[in-house]
C-alpha positions as CSV (number, residue, x, y, z in Angstrom):
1,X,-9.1,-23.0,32.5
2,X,-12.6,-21.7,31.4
3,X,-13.2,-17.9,30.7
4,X,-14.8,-17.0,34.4
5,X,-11.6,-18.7,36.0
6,X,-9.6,-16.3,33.7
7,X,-11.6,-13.3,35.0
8,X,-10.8,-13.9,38.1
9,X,-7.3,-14.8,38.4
10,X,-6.1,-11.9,36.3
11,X,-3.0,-9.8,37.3
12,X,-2.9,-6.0,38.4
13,X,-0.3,-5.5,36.3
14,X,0.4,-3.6,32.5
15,X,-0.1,-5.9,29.8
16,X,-2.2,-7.0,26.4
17,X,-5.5,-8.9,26.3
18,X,-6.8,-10.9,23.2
19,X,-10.1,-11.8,23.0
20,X,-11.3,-15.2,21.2
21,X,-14.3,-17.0,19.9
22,X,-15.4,-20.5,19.9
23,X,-12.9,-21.1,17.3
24,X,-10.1,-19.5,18.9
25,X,-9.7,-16.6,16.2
26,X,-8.9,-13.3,18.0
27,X,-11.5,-11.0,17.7
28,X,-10.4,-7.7,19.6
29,X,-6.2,-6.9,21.2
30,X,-6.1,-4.2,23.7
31,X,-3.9,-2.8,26.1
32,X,-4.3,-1.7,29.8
33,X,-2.5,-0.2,32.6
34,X,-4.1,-2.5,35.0
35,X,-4.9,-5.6,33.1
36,X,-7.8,-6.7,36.1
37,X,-9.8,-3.4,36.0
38,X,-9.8,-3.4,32.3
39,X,-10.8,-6.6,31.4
40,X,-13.4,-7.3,33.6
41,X,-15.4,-4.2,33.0
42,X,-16.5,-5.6,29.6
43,X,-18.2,-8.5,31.6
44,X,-19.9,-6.4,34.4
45,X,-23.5,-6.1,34.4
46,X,-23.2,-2.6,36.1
47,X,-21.2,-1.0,32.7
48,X,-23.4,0.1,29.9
49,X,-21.4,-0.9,26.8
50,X,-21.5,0.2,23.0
51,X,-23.9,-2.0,20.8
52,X,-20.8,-3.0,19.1
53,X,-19.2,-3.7,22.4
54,X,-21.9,-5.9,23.4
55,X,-22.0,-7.6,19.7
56,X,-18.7,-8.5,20.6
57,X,-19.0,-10.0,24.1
58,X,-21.4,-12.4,22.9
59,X,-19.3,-14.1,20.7
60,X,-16.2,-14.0,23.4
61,X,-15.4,-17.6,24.7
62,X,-11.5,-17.3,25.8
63,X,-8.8,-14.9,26.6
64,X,-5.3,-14.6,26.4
65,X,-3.2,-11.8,28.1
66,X,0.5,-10.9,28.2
67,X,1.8,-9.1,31.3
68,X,4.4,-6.2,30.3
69,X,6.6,-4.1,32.4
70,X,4.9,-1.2,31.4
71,X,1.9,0.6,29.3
72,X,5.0,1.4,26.9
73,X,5.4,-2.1,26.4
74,X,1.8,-2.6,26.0
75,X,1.2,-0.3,23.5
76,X,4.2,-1.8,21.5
77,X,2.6,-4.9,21.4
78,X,-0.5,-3.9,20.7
79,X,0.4,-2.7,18.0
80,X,2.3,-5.6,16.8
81,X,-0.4,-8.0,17.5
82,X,-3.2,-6.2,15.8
83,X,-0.9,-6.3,12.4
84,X,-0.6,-9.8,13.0
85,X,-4.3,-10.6,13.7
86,X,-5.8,-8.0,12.1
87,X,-9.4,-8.3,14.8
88,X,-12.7,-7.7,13.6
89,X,-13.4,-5.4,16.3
90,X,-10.6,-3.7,16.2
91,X,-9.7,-0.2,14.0
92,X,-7.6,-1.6,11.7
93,X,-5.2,1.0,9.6
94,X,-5.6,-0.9,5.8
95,X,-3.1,0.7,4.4
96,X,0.2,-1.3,3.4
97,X,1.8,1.0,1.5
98,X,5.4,2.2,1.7
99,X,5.3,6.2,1.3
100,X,7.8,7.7,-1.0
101,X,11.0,9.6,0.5
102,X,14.0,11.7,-0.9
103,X,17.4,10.3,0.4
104,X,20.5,11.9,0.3
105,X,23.6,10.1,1.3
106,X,25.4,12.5,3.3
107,X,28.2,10.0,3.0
108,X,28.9,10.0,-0.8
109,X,31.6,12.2,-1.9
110,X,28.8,13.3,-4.8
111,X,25.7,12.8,-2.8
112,X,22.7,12.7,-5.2
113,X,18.7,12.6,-3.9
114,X,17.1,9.1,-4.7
115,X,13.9,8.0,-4.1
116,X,12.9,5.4,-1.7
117,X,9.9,3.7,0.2
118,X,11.8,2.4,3.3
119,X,13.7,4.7,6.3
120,X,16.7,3.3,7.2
121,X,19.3,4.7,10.0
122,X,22.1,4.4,7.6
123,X,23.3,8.3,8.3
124,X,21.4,9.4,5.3
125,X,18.9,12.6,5.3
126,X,15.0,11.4,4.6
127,X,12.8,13.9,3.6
128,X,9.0,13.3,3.2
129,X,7.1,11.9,2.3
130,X,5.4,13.0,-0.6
131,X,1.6,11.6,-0.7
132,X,0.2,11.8,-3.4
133,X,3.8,10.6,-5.1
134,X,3.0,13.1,-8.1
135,X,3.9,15.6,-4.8
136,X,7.4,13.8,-5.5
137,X,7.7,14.0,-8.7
138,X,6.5,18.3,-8.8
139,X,9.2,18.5,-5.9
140,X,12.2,16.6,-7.9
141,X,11.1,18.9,-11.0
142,X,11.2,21.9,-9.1
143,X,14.9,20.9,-7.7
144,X,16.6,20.5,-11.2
145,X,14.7,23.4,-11.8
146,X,16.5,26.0,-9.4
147,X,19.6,23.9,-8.9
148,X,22.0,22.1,-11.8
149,X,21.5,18.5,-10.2
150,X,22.8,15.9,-12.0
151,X,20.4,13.6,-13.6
152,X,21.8,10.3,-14.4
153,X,23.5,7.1,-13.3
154,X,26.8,7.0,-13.8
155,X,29.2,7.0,-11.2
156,X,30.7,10.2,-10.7
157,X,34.1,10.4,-10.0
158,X,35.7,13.4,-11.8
159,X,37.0,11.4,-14.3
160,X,34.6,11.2,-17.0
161,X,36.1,12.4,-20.7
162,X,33.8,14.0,-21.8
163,X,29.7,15.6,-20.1
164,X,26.6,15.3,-21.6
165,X,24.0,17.5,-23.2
166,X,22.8,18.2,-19.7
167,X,25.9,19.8,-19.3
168,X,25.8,21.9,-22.5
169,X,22.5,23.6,-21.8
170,X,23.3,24.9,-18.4
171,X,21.4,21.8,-16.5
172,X,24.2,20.7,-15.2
173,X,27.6,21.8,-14.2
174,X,29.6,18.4,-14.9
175,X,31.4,16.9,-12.1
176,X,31.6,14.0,-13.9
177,X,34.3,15.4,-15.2
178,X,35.7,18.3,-13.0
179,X,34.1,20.8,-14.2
180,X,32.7,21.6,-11.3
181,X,34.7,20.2,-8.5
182,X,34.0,18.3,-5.0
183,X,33.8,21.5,-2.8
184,X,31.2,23.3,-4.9
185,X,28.9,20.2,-5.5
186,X,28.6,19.5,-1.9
187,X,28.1,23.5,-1.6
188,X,25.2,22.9,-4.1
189,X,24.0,20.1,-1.9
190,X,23.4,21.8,1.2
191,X,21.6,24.5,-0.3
192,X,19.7,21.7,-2.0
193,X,19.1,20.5,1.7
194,X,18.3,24.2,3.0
195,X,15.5,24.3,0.3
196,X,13.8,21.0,1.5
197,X,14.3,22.2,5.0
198,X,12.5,25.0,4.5
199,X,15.2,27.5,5.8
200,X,14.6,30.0,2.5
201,X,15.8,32.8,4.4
202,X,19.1,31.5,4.9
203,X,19.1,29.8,1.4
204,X,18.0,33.1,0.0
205,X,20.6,35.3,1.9
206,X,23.9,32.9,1.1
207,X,23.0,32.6,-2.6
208,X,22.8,36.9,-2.2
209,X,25.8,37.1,-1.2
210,X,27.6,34.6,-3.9
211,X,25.7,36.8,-6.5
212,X,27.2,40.3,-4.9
213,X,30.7,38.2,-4.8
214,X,30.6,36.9,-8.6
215,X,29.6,40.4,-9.6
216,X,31.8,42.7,-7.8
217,X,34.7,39.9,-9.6
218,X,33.0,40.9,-13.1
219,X,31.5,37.4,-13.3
220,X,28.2,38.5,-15.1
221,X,27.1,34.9,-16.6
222,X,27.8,33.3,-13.2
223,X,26.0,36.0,-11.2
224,X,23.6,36.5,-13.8
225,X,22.6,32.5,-12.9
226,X,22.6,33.3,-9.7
227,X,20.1,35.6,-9.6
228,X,18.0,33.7,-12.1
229,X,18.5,31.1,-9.1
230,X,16.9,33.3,-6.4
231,X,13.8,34.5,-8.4
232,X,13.0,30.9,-9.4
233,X,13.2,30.0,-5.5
234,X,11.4,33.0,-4.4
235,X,8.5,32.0,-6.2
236,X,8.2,28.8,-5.7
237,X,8.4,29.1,-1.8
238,X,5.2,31.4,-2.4
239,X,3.4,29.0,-4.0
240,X,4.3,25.7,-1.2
241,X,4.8,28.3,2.0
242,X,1.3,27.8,3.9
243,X,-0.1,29.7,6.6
244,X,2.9,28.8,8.6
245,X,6.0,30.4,8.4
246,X,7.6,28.3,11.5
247,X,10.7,26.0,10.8
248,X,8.6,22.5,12.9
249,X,8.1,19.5,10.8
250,X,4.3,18.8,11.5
251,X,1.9,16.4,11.1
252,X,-2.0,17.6,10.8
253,X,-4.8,15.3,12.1
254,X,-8.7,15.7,11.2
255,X,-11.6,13.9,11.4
256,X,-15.3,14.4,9.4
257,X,-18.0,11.7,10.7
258,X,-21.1,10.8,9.4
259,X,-23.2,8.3,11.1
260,X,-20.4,5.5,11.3
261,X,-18.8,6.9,8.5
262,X,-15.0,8.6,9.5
263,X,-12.6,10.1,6.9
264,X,-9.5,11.1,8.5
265,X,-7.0,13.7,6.7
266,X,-3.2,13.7,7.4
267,X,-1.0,17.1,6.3
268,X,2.5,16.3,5.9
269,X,4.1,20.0,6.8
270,X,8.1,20.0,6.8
271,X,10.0,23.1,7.3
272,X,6.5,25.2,6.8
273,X,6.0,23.7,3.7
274,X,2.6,21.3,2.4
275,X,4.7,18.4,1.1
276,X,1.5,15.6,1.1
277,X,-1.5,14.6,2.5
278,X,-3.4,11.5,2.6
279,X,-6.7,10.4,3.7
280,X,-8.3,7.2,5.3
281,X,-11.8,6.2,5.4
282,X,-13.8,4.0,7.2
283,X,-17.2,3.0,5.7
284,X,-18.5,1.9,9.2
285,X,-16.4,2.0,12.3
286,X,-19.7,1.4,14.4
287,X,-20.1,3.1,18.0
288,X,-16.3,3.6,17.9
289,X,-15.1,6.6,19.2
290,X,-13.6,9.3,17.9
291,X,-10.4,9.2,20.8
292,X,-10.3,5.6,20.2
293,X,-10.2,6.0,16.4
294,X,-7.0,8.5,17.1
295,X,-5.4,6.9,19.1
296,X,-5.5,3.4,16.6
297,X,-4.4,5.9,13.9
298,X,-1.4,7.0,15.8
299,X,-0.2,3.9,16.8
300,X,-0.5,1.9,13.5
301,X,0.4,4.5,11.2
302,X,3.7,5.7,13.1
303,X,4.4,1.8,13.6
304,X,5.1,2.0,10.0
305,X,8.5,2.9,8.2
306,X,7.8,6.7,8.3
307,X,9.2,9.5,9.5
308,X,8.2,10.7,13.0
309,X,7.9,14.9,12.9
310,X,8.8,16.9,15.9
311,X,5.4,18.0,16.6
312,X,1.9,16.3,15.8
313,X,-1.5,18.3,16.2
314,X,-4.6,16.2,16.9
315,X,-8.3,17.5,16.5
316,X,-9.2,16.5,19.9
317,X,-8.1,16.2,23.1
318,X,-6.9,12.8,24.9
319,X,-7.2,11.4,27.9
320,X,-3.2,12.5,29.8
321,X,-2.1,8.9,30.7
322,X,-3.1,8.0,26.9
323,X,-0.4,11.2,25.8
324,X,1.9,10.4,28.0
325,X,2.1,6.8,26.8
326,X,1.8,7.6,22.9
327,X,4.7,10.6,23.6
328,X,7.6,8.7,25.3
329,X,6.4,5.8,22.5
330,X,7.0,8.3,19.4
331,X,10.2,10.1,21.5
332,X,12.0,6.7,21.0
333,X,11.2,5.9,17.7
334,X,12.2,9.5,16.4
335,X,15.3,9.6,19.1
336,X,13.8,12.6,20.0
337,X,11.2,14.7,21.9
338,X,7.8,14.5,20.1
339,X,4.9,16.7,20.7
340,X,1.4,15.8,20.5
341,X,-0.4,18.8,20.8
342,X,-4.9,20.0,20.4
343,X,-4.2,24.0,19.3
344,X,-7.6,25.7,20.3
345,X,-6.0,29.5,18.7
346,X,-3.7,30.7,16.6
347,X,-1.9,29.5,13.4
348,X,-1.6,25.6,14.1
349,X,-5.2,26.1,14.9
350,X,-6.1,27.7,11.7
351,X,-4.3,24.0,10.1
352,X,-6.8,21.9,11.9
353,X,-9.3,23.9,10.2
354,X,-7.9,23.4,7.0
355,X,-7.3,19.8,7.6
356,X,-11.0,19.5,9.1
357,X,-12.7,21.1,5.8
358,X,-10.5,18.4,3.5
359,X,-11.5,16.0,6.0
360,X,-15.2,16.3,5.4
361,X,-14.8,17.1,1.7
362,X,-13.2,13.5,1.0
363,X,-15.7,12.3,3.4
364,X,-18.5,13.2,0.9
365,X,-16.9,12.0,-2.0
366,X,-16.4,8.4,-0.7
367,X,-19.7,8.6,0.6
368,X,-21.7,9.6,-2.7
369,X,-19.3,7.0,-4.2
370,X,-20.0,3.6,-2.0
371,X,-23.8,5.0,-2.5
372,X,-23.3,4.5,-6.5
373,X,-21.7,1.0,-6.0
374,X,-24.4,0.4,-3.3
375,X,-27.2,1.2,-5.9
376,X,-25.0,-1.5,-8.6
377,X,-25.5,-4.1,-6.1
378,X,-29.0,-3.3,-5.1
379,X,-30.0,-3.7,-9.2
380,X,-28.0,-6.7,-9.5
381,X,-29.8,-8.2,-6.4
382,X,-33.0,-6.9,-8.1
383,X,-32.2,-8.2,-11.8
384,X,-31.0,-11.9,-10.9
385,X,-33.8,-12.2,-7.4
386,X,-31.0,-13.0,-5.4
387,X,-31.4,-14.2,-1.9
388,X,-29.7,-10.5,-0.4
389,X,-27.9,-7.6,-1.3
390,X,-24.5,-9.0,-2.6
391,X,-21.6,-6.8,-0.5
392,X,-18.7,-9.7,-1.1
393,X,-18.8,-11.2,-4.7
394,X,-16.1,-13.9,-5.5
395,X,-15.3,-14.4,-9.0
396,X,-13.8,-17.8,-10.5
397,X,-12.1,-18.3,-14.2
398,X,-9.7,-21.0,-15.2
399,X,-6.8,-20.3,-17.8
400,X,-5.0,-22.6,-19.9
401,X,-3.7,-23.8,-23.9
402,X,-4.7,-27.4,-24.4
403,X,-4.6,-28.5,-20.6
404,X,-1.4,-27.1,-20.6
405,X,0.0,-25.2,-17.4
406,X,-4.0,-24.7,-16.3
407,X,-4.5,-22.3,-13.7
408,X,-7.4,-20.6,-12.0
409,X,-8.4,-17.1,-10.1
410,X,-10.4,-15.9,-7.9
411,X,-11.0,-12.4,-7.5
412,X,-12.9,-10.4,-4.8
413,X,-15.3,-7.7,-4.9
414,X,-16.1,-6.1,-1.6
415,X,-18.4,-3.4,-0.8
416,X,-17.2,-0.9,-3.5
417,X,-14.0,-1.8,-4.6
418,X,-11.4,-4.5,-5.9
419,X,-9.9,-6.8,-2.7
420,X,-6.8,-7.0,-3.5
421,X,-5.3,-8.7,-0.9
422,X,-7.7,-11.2,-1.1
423,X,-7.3,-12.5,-4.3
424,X,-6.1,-16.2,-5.3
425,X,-3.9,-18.2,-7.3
426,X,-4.1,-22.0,-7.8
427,X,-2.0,-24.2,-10.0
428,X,-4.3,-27.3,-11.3
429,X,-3.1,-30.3,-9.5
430,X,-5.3,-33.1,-10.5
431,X,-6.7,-32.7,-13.9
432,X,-5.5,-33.9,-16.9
433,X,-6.3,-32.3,-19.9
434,X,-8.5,-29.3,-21.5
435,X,-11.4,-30.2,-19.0
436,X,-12.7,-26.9,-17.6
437,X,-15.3,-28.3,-15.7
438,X,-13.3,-30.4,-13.6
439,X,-10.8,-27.3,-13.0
440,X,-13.3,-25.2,-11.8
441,X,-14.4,-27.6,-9.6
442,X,-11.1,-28.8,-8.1
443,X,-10.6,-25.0,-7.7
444,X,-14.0,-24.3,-6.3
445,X,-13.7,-27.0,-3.8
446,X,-9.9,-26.4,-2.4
447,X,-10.7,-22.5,-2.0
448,X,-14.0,-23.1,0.1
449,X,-12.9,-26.1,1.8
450,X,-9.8,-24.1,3.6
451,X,-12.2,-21.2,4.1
452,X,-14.5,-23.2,6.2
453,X,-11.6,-25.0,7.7
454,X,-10.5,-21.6,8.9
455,X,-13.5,-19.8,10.1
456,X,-13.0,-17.2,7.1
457,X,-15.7,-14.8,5.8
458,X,-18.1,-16.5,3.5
459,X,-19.0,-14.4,-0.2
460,X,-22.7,-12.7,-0.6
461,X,-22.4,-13.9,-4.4
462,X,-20.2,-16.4,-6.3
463,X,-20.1,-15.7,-10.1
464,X,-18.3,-18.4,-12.5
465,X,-16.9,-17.5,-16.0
466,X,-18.7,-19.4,-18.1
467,X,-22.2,-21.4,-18.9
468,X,-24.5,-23.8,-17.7
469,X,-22.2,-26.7,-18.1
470,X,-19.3,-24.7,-15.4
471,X,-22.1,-23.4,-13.4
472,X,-23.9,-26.8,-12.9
473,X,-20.2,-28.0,-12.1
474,X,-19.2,-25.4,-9.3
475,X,-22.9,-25.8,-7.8
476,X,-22.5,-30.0,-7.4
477,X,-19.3,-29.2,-4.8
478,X,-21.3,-26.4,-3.0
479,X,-23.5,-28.7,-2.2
480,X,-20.7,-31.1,-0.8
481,X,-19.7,-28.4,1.2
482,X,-22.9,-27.4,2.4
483,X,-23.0,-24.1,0.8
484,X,-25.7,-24.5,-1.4
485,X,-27.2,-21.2,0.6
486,X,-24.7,-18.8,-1.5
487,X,-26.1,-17.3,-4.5
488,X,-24.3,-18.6,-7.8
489,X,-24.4,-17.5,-11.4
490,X,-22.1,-18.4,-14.2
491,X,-21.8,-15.3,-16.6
492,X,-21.2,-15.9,-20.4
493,X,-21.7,-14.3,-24.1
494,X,-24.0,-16.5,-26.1
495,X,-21.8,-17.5,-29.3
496,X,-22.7,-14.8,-32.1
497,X,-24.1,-12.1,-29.5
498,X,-23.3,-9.0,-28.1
499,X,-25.3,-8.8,-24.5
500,X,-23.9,-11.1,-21.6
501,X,-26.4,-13.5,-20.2
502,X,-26.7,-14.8,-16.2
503,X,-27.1,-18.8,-16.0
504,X,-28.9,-19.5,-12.8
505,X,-29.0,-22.3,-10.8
506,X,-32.3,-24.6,-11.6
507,X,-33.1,-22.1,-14.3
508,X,-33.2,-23.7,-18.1
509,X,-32.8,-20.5,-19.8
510,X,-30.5,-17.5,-19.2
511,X,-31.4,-14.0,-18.3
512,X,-30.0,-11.5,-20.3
513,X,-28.6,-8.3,-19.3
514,X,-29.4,-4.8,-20.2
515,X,-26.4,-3.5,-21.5
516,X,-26.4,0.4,-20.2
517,X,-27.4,-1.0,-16.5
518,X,-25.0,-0.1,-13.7
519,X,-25.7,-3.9,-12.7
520,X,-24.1,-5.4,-15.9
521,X,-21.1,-2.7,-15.6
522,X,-20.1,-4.5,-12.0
523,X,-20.3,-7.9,-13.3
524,X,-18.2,-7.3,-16.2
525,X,-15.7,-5.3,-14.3
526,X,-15.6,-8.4,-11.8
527,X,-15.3,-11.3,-15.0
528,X,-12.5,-8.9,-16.5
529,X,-10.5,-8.6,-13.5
530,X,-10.4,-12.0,-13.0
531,X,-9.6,-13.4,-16.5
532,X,-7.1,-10.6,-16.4
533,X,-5.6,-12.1,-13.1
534,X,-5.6,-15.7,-14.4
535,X,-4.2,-14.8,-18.1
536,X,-1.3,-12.8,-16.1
537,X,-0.4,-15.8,-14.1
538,X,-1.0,-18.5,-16.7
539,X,1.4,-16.3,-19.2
540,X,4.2,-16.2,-16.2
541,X,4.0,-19.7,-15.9
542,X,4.0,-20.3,-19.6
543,X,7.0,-18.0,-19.8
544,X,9.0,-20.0,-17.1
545,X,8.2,-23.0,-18.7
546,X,9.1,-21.7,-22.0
547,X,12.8,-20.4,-20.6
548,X,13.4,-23.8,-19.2
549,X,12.1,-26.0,-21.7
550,X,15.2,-24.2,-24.5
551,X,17.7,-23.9,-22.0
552,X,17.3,-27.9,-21.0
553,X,17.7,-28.4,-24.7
554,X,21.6,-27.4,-24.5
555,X,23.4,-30.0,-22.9
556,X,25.7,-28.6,-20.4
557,X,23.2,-25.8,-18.8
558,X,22.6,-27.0,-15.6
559,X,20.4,-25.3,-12.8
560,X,23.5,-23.0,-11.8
561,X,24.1,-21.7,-15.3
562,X,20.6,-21.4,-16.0
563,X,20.0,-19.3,-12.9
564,X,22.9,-17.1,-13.9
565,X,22.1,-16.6,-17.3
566,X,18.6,-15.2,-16.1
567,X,20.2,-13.2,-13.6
568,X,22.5,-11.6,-16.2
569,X,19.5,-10.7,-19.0
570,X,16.6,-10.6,-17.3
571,X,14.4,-13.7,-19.0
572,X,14.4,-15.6,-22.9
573,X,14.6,-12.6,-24.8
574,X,17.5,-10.9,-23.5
575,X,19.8,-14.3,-23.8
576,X,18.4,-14.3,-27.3
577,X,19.1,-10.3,-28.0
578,X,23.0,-11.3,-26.3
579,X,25.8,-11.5,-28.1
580,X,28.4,-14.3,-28.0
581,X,30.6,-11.6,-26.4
582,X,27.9,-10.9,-23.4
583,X,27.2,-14.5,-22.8
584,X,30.7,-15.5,-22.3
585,X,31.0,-12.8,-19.6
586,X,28.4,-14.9,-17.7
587,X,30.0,-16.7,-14.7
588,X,30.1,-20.8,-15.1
589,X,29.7,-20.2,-19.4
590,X,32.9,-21.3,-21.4
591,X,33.6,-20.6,-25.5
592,X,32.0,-23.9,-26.0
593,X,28.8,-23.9,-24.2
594,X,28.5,-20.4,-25.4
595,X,28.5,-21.5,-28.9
596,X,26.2,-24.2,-28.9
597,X,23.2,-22.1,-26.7
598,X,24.1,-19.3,-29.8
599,X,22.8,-21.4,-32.3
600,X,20.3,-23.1,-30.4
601,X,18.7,-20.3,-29.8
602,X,18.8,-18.6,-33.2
603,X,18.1,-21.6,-35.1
């Protein structure tokens, strides 16, 4: 069925569209209440669509849709089909990180606060998170600072013989051992959680009391402590307390925009208190609009393993069907009623504000920043005379000892920054020998063949690690591929010298580079990141290799033994740094094999 036949035979019903080029990769998911009305008024001559709507419309050549039960549904997944496809046209939240949390397992007879990057409902209390995760780190410090937490790993019990020196200067009151029992650790603990709730004035006026009680009983150390205790808390809560002196966990939203430049800032506000904040930019979201923008933020960010807060304010105002939807979506996660709420007066309009300001603060900053790296890639395109402005460089370098376990890399460089998630690993399959030529080219030619294969994005710039004799390599499979078109330029250190020189393609002598220019900088940052990501690789390899190669020397140590032995002491060195003692506590190891893998090893 072609694409007009899909128009017209769509269902007035809930549901999710995907939208598809020639080659059948998804370029935009969205949802709609009525799947009929919304799809076809992309393809009707009367609408007047965004530029980047249009852009997109020209390339759409199929459509899938799911039907759902309701908008709900939809929305859910949406959501789950945008993480999956990630669409160019979409908003797409890049941001895989797992925020940091304090647990505390309400279940534990001696509950102590860990820190984790997942949410799980395992009856435990999350609090967070903590963005930046120095936030975490002030907030843990600032704990052990007002409270005598205990700060180490063992298993506490009230058995322990003896405490430790955390014990002996007043940082900890030892129920390790008894010294302080059950009741009153757990009695610590929930004024522990009454600090990170934000309830001071109930913190404040129990620990009040306890002082008046320990005094009046002639306990002057213990009430001493105490008010030591309440001073320290008093002033830290004037220092976090912000202009809100409500209980409401709260998230913040704000946007700045520039042109098609959005920075979005997100306060993290528990119990009154600034815990975190993060911020997200988008270097070009196009004619994108701001409600649409929100409304991609909400749903991907809160699809992720954080907490939900009881109330979120938003900078603008939404369309009602579209906060009714997002609402009953973010009640069920949190199991609870959420608020999404636009203040125009009043305190939680005064936090926009402050939200807003960051917002267009950060906004600068990455703005002055892509304009620096914009200006790097301008000279280099300037410096070398290549065919455009480079704003995706791909870097290549091979890594081995002798031919031995060879490996390659290939890092990216997009637009100002390091692409992580793009970069590549490949083991050497088919060359024998120290032949870096013919590594870079079986490399070369397996990366771009399954790029093309796939319909992926193509670099401005490739740069190889080395001379003419690699460059000339790499250039005779581009032009098997048919990529000829793609700048190329092999970067090297003549032997003896101290400036890097370009090889060009075609060009008999290379061009050497200033060494103050911002140009140079970005190509050596790119060729360093790469031979760092190859060595890193090629020395893991090299390491596996290494473990296996002494371990098949000792007859005996099959692949379970082996695997356990690695389990137990983490790699070579810690079997070596075992004694006979530890080794034989390995499961599968008797006295005998023991013996002979001791001297093998120390030999």
């Amino acid at each position: 069925m072609d694409l007009q036949q899909k128009l017209q035979n769509l269902p007035n019903s809930p549901g999710v569209y995907l939208m598809k080029n020639t080659r059948g990769h998804v370029l935009y998911i969205g949802k709609a209440k009525v799947l009929a009305d919304r799809v076809r008024s992309y393809f009707q001559r009367s609408s007047v669509p965004s530029p980047r709507i249009q852009a997109m419309i020209q390339h759409v050549a199929d459509l899938d849709i799911f039907v759902t039960r309701s908008e709900l549904e939809a929305l859910i997944l949406e959501n789950n089909l945008v993480k999956k496809y990630r669409p160019r046209y979409n908003v797409v939240l890049r941001d895989d990180k797992n925020y940091p949390f304090l647990r505390l397992p309400l279940k534990d007879d001696y509950p102590r606060l860990e820190i984790v990057r997942r949410v799980k409902p395992d009856g435990a209390l999350y609090y967070g998170p903590y963005v930046p995760t120095h936030a975490l780190r002030e907030t843990l410090r600032l704990l052990r600072k007002i409270f005598p937490l205990p700060n180490c790993h063992i298993v506490i019990d009230g058995t322990a013989e003896r405490a430790c020196i955390e014990y002996e200067i007043k940082r900890c009151l030892a129920p390790c051992t008894g010294q302080q029992s059950k009741e009153d650790y757990q009695a610590m603990m929930r004024q522990v959680r009454l600090f990170l709730e934000g309830k001071d004035t109930e913190l404040l006026k129990g620990l009040k009391a306890q002082m008046e009680i320990e005094s009046a009983r002639l306990n002057f150390e213990e009430a001493a402590r105490l008010r030591d205790q309440i001073a320290n808390i008093q002033r830290v809560l004037e220092k976090q307390r912000i202009t809100t002196t409500e209980l409401v966990d709260q998230d913040v939203i704000a946007l700045a925009r520039e042109g098609a430049a959005v920075d979005l800032q997100i306060f993290f506000i528990r119990g009154g208190m600034l815990v975190g904040r993060k911020d997200f930019f988008w270097a070009d979201i196009g004619e994108t609009s701001e409600e649409d923008l929100l409304v991609s933020f909400i749903q991907q960010f809160y699809d992720q393993e954080v907490l939900v807060p009881k109330e979120i304010l938003l900078p603008l105002k939404l369309q009602e069907t579209e906060l009714e939807v997002l609402g009953s979506w973010l009640t069920e996660r949190k199991g609870e009623t959420v608020y999404l709420r636009t203040p125009i007066r009043g305190k939680d309009s005064h936090l926009i504000g402050l939200a807003q300001e960051n917002a267009r603060l950060k906004l600068s900053e990455h703005l002055q920043e892509q304009n620096a790296k914009t200006t790097e890639a301008i000279l280099l395109r300037q410096l070398l005379g290549l065919k455009k402005v480079p704003q995706r460089i791909e870097c290549f370098d091979i890594s081995n000892i002798g031919g031995e376990q060879a490996v390659g890399s290939m890092v990216v460089w997009e637009g100002k920054r390091a692409k992580k998630s793009d970069y590549r690993h490949f083991k050497i399959r088919t060359v024998q020998g120290a032949n870096d030529f013919a590594m870079l080219q079986e490399v070369v030619s397996r990366h771009y063949t399954r790029v093309k294969s796939e319909g992926r994005l193509l670099p401005d710039l490739i740069v190889i690690d080395g001379g003419k004799g690699q460059l000339s390599a790499v250039q005779e499979v581009l032009q098997g591929l048919g990529l000829s078109e793609i700048d190329l330029i092999g970067l090297a250190k003549a032997r003896g010298e101290k400036e890097e020189r370009v090889f060009l393609p075609g060009h008999s002598e290379s061009i050497p580079l200033p060494p103050t220019s911002p140009a140079t900088h970005l190509l050596q940052r790119i060729r360093d990141e790469s031979h760092r990501f190859a060595i890193t690789y090629h020395r893991k390899l090299r390491g596996k290799d290494m473990i296996t190669s002494v371990l098949d020397e000792v007859s005996g140590i099959g692949e379970a033994r082996k695997r356990a032995l690695l389990i137990r002491f983490g790699g070579l060195d810690g079997i070596k740094a075992a004694s006979l003692e530890e080794l034989s506590a390995v499961p599968r190891m008797n006295k005998k094999l023991v013996e002979t893998l001791y001297r093998v090893l120390h030999q």
